[in-house]
Backbone atoms as SQL, in Angstrom:
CREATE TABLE atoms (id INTEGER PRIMARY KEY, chain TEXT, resi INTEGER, resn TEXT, atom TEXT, x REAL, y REAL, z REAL);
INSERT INTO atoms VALUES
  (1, 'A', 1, 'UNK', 'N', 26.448, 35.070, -55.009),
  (2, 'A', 1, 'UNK', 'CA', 25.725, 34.520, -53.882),
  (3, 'A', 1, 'UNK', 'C', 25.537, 33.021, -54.056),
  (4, 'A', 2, 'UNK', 'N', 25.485, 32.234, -55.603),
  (5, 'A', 2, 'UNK', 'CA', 25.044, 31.200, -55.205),
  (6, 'A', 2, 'UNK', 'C', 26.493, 30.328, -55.387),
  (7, 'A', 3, 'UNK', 'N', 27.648, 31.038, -55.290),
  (8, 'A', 3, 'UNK', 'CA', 28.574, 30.526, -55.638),
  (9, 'A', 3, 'UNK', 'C', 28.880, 29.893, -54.025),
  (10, 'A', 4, 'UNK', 'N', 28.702, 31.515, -53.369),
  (11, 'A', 4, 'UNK', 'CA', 28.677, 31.100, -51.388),
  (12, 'A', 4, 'UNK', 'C', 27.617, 30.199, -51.044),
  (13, 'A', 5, 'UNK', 'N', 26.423, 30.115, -51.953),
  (14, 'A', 5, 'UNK', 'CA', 25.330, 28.891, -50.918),
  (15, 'A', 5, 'UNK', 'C', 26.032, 27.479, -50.949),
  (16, 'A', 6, 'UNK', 'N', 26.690, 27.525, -52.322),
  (17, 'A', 6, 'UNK', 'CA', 27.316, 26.510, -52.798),
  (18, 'A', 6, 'UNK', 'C', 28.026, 25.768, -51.898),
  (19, 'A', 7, 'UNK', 'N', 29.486, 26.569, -51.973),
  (20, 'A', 7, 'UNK', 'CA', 30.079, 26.290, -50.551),
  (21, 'A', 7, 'UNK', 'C', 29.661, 25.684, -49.012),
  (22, 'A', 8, 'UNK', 'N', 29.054, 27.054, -48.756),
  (23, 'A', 8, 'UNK', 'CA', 28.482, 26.491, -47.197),
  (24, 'A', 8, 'UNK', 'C', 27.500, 25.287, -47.435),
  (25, 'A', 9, 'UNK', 'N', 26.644, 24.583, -48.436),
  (26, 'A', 9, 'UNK', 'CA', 26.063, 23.678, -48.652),
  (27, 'A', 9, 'UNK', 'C', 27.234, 22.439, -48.338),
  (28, 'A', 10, 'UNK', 'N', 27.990, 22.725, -48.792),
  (29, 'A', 10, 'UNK', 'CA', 29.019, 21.138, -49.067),
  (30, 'A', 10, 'UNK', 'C', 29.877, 21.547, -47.708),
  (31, 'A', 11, 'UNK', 'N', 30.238, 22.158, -47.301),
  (32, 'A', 11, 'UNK', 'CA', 30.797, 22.688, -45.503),
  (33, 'A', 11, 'UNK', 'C', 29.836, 21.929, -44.496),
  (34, 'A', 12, 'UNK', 'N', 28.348, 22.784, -44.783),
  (35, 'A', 12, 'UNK', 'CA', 27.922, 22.273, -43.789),
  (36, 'A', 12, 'UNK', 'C', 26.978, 20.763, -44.084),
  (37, 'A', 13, 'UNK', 'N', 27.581, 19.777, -45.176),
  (38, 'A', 13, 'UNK', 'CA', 27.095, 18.587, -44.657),
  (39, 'A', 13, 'UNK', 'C', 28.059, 18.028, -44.400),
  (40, 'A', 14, 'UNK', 'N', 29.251, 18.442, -44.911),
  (41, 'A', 14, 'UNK', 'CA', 30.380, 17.876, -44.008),
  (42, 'A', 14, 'UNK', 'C', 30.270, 17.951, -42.289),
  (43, 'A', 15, 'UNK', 'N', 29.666, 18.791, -41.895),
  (44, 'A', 15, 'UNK', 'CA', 29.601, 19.313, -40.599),
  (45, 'A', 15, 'UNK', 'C', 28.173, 18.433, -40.208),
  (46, 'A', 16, 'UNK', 'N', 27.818, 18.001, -41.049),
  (47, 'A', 16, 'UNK', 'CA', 26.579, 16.825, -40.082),
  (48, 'A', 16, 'UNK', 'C', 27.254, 15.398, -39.997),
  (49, 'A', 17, 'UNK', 'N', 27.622, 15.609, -41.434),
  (50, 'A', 17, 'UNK', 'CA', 28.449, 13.835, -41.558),
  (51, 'A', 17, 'UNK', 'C', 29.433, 13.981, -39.806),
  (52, 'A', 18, 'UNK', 'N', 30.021, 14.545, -40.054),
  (53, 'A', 18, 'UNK', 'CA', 31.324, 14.857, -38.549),
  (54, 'A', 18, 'UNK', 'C', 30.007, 14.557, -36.916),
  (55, 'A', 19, 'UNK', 'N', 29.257, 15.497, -37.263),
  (56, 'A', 19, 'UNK', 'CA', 28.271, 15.264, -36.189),
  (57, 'A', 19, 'UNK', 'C', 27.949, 13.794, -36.125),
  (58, 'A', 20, 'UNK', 'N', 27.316, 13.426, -37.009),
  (59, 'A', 20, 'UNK', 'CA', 26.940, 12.227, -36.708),
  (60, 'A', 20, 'UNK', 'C', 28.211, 10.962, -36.405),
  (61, 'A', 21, 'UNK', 'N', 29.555, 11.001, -36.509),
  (62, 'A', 21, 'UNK', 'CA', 30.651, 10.558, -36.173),
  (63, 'A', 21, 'UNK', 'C', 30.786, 10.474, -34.303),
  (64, 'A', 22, 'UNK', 'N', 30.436, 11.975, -34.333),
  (65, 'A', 22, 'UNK', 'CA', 30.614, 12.212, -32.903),
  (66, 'A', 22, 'UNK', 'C', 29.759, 11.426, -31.825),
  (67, 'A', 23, 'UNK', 'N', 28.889, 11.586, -32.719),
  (68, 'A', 23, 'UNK', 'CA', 27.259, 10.937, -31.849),
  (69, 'A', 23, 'UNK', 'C', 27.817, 9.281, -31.899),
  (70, 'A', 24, 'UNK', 'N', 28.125, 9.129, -32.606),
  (71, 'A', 24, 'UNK', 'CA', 28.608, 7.143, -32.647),
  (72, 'A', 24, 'UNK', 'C', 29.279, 6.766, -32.223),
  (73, 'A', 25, 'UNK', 'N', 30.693, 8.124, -31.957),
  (74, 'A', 25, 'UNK', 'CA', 31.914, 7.710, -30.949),
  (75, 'A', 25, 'UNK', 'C', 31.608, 8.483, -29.339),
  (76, 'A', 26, 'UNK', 'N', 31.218, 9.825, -29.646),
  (77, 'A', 26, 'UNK', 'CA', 30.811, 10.220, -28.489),
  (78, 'A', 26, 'UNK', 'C', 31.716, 10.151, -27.338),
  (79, 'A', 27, 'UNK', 'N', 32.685, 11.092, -27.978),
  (80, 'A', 27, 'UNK', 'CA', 34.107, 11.392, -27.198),
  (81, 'A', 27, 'UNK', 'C', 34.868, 12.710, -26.993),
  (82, 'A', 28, 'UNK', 'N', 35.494, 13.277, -26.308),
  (83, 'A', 28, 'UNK', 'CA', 35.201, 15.254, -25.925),
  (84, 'A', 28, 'UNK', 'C', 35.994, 15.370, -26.730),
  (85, 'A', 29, 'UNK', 'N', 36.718, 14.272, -27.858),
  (86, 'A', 29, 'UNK', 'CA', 37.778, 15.004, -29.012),
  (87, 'A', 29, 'UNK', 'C', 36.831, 15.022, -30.108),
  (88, 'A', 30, 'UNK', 'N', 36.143, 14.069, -30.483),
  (89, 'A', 30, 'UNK', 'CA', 34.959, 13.824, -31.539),
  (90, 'A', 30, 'UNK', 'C', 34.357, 15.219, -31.556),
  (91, 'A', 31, 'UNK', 'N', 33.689, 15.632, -30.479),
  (92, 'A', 31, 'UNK', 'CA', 33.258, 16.628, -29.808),
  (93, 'A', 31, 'UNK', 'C', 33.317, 18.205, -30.339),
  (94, 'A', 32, 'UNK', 'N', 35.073, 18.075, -29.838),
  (95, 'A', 32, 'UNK', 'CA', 36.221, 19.695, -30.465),
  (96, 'A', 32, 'UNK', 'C', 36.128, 19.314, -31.784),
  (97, 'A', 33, 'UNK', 'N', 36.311, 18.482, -32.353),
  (98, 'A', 33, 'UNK', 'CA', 35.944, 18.415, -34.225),
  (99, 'A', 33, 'UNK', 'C', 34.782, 18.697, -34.606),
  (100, 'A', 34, 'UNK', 'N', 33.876, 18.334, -33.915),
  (101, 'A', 34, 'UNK', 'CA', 32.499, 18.947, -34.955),
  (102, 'A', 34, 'UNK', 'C', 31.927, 20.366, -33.998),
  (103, 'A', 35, 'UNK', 'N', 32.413, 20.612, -32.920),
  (104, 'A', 35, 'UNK', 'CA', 32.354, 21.760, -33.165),
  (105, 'A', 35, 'UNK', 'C', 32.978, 22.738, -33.834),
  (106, 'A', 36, 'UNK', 'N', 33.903, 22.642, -33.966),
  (107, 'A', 36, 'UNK', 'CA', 34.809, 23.462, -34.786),
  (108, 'A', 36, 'UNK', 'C', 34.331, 23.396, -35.986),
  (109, 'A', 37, 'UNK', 'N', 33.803, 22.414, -36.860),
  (110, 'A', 37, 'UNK', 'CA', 33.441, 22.263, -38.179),
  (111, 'A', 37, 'UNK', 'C', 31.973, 23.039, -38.109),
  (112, 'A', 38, 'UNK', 'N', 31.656, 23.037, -37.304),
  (113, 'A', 38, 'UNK', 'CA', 30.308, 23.443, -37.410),
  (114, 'A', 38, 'UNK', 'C', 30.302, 24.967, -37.444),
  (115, 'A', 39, 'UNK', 'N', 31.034, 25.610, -36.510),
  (116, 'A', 39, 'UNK', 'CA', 31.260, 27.189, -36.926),
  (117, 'A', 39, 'UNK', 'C', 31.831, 27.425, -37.761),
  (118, 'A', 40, 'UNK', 'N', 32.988, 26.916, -38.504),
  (119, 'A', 40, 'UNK', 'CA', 33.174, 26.942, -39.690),
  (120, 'A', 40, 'UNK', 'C', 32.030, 27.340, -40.690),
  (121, 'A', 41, 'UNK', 'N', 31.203, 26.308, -40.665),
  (122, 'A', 41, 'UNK', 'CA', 29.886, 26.117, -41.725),
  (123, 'A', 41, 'UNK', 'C', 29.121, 27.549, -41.130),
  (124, 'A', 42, 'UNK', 'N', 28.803, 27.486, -40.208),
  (125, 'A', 42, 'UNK', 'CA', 28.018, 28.955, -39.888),
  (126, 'A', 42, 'UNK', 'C', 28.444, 29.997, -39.985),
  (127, 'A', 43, 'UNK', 'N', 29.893, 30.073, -40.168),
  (128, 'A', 43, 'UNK', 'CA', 30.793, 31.425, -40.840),
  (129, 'A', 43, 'UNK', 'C', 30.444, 31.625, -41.964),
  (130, 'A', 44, 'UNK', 'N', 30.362, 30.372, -42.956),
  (131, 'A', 44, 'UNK', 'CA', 30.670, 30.308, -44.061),
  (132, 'A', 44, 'UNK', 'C', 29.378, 30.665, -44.876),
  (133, 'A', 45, 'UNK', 'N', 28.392, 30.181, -43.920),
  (134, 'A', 45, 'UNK', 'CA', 26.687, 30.021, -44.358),
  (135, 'A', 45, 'UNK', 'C', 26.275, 32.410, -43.730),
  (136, 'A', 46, 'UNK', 'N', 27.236, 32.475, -42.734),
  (137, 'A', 46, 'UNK', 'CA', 26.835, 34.018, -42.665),
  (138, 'A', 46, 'UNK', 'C', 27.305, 34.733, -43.573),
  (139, 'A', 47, 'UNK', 'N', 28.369, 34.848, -44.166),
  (140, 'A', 47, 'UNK', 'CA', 28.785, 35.649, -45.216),
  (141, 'A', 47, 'UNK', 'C', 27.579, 35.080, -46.533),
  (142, 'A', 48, 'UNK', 'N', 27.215, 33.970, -46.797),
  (143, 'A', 48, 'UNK', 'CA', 26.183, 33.687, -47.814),
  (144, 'A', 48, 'UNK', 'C', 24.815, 34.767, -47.302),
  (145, 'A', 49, 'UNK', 'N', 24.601, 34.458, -46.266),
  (146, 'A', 49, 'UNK', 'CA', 23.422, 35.566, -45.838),
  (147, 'A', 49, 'UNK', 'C', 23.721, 36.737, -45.661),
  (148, 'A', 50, 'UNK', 'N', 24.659, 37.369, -45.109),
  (149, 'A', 50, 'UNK', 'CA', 24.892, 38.934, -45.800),
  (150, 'A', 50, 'UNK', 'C', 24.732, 39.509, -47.090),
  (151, 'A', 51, 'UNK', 'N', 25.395, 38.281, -48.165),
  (152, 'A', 51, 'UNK', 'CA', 25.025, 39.066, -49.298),
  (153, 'A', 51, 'UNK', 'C', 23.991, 38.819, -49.777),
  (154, 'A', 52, 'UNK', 'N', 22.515, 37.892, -48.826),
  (155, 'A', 52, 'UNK', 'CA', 21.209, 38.229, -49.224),
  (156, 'A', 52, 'UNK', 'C', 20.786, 39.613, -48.828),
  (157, 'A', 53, 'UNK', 'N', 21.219, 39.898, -47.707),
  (158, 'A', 53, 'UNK', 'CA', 20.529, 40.743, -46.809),
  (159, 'A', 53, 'UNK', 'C', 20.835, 41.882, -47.924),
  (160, 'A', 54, 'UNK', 'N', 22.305, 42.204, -48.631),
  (161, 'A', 54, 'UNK', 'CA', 22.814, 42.956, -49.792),
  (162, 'A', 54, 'UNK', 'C', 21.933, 42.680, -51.028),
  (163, 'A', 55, 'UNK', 'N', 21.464, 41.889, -51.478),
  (164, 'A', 55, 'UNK', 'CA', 20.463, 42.095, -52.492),
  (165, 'A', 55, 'UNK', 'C', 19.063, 42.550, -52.224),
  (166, 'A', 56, 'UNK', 'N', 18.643, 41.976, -50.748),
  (167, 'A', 56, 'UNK', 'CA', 17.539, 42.814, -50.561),
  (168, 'A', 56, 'UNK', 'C', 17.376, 44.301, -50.962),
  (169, 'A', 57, 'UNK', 'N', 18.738, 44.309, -50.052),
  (170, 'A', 57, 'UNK', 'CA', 18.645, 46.334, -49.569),
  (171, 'A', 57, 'UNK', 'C', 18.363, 46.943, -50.870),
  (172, 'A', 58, 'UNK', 'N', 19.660, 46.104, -51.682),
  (173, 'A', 58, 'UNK', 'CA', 19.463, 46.807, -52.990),
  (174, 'A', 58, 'UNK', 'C', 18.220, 46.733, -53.931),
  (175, 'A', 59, 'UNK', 'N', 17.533, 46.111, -53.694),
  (176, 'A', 59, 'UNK', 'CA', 16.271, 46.270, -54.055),
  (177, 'A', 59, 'UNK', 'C', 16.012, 45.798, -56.097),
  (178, 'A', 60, 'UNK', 'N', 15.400, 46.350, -56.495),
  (179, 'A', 60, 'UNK', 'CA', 15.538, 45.884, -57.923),
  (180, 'A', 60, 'UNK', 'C', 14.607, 44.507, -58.010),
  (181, 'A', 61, 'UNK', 'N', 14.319, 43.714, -59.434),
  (182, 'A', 61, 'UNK', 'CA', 13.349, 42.658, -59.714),
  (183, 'A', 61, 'UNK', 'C', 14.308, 41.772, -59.259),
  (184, 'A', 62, 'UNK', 'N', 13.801, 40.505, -58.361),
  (185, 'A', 62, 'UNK', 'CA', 14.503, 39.057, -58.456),
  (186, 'A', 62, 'UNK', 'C', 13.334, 38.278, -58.434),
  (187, 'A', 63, 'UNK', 'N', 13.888, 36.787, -59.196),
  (188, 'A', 63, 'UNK', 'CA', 13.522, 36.048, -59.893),
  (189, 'A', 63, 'UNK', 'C', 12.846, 35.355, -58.432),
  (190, 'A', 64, 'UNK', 'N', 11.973, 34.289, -58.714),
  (191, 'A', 64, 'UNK', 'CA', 11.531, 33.493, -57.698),
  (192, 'A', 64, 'UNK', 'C', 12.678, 32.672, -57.706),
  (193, 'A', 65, 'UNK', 'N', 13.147, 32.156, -58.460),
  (194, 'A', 65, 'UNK', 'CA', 14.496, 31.194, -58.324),
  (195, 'A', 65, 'UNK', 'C', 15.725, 32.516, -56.868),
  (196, 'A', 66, 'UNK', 'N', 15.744, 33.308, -57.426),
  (197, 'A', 66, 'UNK', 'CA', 16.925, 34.106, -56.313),
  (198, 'A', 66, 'UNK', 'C', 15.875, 34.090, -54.863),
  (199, 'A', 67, 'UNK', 'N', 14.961, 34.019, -55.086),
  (200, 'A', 67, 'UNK', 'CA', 14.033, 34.378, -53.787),
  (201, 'A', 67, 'UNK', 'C', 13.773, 33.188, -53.427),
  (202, 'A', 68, 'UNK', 'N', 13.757, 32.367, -54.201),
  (203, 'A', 68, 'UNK', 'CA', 13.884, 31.100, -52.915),
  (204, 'A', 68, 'UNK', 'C', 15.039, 30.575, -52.370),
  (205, 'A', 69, 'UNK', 'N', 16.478, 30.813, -53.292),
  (206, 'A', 69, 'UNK', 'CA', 17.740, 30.459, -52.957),
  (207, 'A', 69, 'UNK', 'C', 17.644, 31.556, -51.721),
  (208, 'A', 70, 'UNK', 'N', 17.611, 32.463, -51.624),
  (209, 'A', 70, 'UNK', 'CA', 17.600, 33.727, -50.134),
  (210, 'A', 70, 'UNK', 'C', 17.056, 33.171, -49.087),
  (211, 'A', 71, 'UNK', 'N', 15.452, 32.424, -49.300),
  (212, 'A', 71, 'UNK', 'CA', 15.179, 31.837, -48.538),
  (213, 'A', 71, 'UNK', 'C', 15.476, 30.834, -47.428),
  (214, 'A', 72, 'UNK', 'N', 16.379, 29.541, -48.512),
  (215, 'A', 72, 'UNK', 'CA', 17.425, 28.536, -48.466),
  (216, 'A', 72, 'UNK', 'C', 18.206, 29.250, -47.161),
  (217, 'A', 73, 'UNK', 'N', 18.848, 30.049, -47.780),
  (218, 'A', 73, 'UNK', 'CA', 19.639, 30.382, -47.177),
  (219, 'A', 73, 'UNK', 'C', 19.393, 31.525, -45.397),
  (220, 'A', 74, 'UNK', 'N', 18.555, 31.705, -45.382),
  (221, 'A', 74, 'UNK', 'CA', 17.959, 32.100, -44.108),
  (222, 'A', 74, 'UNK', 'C', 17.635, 31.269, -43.197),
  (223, 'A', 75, 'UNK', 'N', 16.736, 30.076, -43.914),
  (224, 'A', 75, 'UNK', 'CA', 16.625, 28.949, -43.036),
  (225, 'A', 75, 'UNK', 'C', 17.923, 27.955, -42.780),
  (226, 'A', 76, 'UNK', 'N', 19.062, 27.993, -43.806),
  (227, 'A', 76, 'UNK', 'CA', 20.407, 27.427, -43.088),
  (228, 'A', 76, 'UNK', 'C', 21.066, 28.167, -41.972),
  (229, 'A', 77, 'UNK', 'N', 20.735, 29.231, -42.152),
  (230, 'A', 77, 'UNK', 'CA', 21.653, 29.697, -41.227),
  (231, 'A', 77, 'UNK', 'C', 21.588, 29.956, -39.862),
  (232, 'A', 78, 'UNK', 'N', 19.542, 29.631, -40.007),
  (233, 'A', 78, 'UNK', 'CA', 19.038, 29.634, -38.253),
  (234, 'A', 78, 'UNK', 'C', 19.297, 28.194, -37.618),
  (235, 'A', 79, 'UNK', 'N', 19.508, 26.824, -38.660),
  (236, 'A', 79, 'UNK', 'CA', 19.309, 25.755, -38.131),
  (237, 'A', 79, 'UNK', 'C', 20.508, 25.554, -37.946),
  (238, 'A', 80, 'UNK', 'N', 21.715, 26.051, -38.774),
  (239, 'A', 80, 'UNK', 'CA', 22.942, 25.874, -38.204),
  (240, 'A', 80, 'UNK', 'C', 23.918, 26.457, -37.324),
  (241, 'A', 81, 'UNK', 'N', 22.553, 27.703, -36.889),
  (242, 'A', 81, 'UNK', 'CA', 22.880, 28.220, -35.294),
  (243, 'A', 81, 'UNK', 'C', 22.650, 27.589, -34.563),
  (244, 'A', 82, 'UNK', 'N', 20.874, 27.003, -34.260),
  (245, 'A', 82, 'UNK', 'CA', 20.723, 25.945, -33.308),
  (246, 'A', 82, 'UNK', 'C', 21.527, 24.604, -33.285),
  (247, 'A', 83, 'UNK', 'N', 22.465, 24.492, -34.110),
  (248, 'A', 83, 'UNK', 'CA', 23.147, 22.808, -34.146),
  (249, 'A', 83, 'UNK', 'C', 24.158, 23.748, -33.381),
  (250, 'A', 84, 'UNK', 'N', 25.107, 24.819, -33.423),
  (251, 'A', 84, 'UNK', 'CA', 25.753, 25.384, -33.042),
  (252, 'A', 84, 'UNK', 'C', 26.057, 25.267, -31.491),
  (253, 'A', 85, 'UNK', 'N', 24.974, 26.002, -31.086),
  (254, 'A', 85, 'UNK', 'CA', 24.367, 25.986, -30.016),
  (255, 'A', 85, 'UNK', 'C', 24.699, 25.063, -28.917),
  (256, 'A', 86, 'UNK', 'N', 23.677, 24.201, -29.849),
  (257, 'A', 86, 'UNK', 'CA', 23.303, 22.725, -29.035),
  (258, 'A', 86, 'UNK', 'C', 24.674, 22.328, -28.774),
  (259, 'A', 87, 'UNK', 'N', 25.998, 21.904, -29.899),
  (260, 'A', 87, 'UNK', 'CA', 27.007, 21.292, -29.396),
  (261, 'A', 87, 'UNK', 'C', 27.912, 22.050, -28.402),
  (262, 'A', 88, 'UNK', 'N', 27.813, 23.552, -28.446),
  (263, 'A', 88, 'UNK', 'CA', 28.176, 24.232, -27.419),
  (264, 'A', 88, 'UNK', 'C', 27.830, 24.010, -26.004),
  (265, 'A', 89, 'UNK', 'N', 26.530, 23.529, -25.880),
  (266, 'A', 89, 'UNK', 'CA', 26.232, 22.809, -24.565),
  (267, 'A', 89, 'UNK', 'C', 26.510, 22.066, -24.285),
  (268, 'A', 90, 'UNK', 'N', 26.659, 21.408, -25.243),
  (269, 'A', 90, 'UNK', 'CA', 27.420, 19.884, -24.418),
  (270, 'A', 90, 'UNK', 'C', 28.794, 19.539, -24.104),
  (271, 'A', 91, 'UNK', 'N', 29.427, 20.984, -25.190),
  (272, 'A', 91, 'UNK', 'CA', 30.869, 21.058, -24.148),
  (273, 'A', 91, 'UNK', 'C', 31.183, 21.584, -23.036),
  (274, 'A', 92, 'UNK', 'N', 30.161, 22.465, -22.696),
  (275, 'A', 92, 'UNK', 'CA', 30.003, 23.136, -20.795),
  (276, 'A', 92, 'UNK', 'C', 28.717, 22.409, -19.948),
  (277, 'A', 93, 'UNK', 'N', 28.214, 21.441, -20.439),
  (278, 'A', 93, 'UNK', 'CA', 27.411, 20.405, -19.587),
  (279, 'A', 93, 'UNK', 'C', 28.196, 19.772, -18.644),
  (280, 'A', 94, 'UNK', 'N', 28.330, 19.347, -17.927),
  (281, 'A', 94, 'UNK', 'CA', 29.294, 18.472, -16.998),
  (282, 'A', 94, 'UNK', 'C', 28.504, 16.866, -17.405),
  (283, 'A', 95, 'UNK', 'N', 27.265, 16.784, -17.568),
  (284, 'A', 95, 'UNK', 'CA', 26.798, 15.609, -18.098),
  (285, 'A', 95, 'UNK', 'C', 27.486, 14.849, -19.525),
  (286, 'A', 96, 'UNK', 'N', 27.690, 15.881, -20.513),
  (287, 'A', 96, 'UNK', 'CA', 28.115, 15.802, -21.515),
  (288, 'A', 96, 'UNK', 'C', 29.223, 16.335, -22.297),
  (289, 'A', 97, 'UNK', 'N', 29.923, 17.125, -21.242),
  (290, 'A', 97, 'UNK', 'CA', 31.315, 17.980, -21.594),
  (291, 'A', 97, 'UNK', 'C', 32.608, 16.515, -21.659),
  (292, 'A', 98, 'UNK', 'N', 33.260, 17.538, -21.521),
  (293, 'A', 98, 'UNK', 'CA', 34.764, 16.960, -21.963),
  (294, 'A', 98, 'UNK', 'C', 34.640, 15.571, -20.358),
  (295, 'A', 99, 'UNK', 'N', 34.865, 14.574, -20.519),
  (296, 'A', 99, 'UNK', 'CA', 34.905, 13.110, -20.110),
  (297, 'A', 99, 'UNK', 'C', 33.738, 12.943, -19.259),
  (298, 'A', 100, 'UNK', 'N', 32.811, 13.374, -19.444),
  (299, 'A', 100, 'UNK', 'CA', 31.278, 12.603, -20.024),
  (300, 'A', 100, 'UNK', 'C', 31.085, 12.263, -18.610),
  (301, 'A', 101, 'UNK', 'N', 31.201, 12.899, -17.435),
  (302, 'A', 101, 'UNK', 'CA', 30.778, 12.639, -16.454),
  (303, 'A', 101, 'UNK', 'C', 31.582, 12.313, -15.112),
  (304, 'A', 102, 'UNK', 'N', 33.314, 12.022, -15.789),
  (305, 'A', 102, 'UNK', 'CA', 34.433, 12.005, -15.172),
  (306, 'A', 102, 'UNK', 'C', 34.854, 13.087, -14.436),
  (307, 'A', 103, 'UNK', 'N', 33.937, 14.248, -14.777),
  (308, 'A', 103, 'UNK', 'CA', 34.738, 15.633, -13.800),
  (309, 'A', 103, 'UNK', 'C', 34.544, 15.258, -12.260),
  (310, 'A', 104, 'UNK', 'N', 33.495, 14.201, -12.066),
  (311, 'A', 104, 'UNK', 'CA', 33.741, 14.166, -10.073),
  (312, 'A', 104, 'UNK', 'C', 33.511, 12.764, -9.843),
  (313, 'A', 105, 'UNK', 'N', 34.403, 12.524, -9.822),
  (314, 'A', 105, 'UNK', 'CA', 34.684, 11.314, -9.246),
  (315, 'A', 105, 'UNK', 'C', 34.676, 10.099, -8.144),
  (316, 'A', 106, 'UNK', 'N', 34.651, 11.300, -6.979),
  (317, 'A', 106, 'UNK', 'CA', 33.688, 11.083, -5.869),
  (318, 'A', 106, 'UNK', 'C', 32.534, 10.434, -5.767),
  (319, 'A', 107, 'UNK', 'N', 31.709, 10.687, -7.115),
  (320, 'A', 107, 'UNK', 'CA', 30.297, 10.585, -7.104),
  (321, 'A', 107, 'UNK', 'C', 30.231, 8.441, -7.186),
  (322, 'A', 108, 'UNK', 'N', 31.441, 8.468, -8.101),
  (323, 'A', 108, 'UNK', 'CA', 31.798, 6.780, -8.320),
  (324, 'A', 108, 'UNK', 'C', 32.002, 5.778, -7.434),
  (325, 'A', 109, 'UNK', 'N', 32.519, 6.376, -6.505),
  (326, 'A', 109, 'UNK', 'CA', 33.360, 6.070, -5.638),
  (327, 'A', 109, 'UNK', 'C', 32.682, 5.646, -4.327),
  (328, 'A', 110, 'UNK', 'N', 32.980, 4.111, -3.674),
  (329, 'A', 110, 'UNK', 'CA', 32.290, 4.255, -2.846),
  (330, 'A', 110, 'UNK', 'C', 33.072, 3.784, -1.430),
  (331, 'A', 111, 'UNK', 'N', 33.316, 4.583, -0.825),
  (332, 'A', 111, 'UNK', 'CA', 34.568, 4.684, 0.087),
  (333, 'A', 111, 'UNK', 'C', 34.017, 3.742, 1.421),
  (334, 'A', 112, 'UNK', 'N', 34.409, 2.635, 2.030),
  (335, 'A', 112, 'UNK', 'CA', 33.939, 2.018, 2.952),
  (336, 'A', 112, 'UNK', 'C', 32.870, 1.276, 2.663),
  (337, 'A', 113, 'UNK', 'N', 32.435, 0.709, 1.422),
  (338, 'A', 113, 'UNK', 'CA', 31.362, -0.126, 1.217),
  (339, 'A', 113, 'UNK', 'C', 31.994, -1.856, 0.713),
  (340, 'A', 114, 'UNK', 'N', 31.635, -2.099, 1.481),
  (341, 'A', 114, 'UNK', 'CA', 32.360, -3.722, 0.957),
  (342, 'A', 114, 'UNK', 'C', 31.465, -4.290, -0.594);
């Protein structure tokens, strides 16, 4: 288990570093990269929490050290749903989806105005 927290630890700050790329360029390809990196990390961070949920079941003494790494790892995996999430909205936002406001064009446009 802490071999997987391990992992998804260094995944998912790669997956903020990328976020925060996006946020500075803030472009619908920037965008498809950190989302993609980001479920990555939440794949990677769910299989780490299954095999808490697997030491629970199994029951037996754990250390406060394993019980707070479990912990760790419960709270990564809700916050890197909500980052999830969030960038998922902003690729079906029309405010913030793919060309940032370019889907109507019309709206720019001002036909007969000198």
């Amino acid at each position: 288990m802490l071999i997987f927290a391990l992992i998804a630890g260094v995944i998912g700050a790669c997956s903020v570093l990328d976020g925060v790329v996006h946020y500075l360029s803030w472009r619908s390809d920037s965008l498809a990269a950190a989302a993609s990196l980001a479920i990555i990390s939440w794949a990677v961070t769910a299989l780490a929490f299954g095999l808490v949920c697997k030491e629970i079941i199994l029951g037996g003494h754990r250390g406060k050290r394993l019980q707070t790494l479990e912990a760790f790892i419960t709270i990564s995996l809700a916050s890197q749903l909500l980052y999830v999430v969030l960038l998922h909205v902003g690729m079906f936002n029309s405010r913030y989806g793919p060309g940032y406001g370019s889907g109507q064009p019309w709206r720019h446009c001002h036909y007969g105005s000198p």
